[in-house]
C-alpha positions, 0 to 999 in steps of 0.5 A: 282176549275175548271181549263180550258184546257190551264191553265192545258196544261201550268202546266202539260208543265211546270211540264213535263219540271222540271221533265226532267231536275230532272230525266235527271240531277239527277236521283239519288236524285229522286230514294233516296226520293222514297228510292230506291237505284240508280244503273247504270240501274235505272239511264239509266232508268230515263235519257230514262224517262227524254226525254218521259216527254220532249216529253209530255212537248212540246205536252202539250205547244203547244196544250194549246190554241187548241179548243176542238177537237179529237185530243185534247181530245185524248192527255187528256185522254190518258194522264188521263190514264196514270196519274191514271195509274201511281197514282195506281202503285206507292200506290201499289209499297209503299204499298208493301215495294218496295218505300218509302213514298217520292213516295206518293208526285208523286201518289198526283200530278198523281191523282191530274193531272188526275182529273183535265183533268177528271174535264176539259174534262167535263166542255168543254162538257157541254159547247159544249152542251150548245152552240150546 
């Protein structure tokens, strides 16, 4: 299925908007389905996360109907990398003891995300190419 640039921007906004009030409100409950144990430290950890996904909420929305240009493709790859980033260090962290396997939700989403940006960025290529 190939998703267009706006169709993901909406769904990553979307998503990025859920987990800042999740992680924001209840970072608590996040830590427990990845089973590790909250603490004073991990929840002023998650509450500085929340505003970093605000943060790329609001860029994702209002980037949705951008045309293709440098700036747009900067914000999907760099958001590649960092979903694939993610994906990685959470199997890693399960697979050494530190998570449990509630974090393997998260590294499906992050690896699902980042193809989709992957498999975006490459139909707007050819299109580009067919058109230029």
């Amino acid at each position: 299925m190939q998703l267009s640039f706006r169709t993901l921007s909406i769904i990553t906004s979307s998503l990025c908007f859920v987990l800042t009030l999740a992680w924001g409100l209840f970072p608590d409950i996040l830590l427990a389905i990845w089973s590790i144990e909250y603490s004073e430290g991990a929840g002023f950890v998650a509450r500085r996360g929340a505003v970093l996904f605000a943060a790329l909420g609001v860029m994702f929305y209002l980037a949705r109907n951008a045309p293709p240009s440098v700036a747009r493709s900067a914000l999907s790859n760099g958001f590649t990398i960092g979903c694939f980033g993610l994906a990685v260090l959470g199997f890693g962290e399960w697979l050494n003891g530190h998570a449990g396997p509630g974090i393997l939700l998260a590294v499906l989403v992050e690896f699902a995300l980042g193809l989709g940006f992957v498999q975006a960025r490459r139909v707007t290529v050819e299109l580009s190419e067919t058109v230029g």
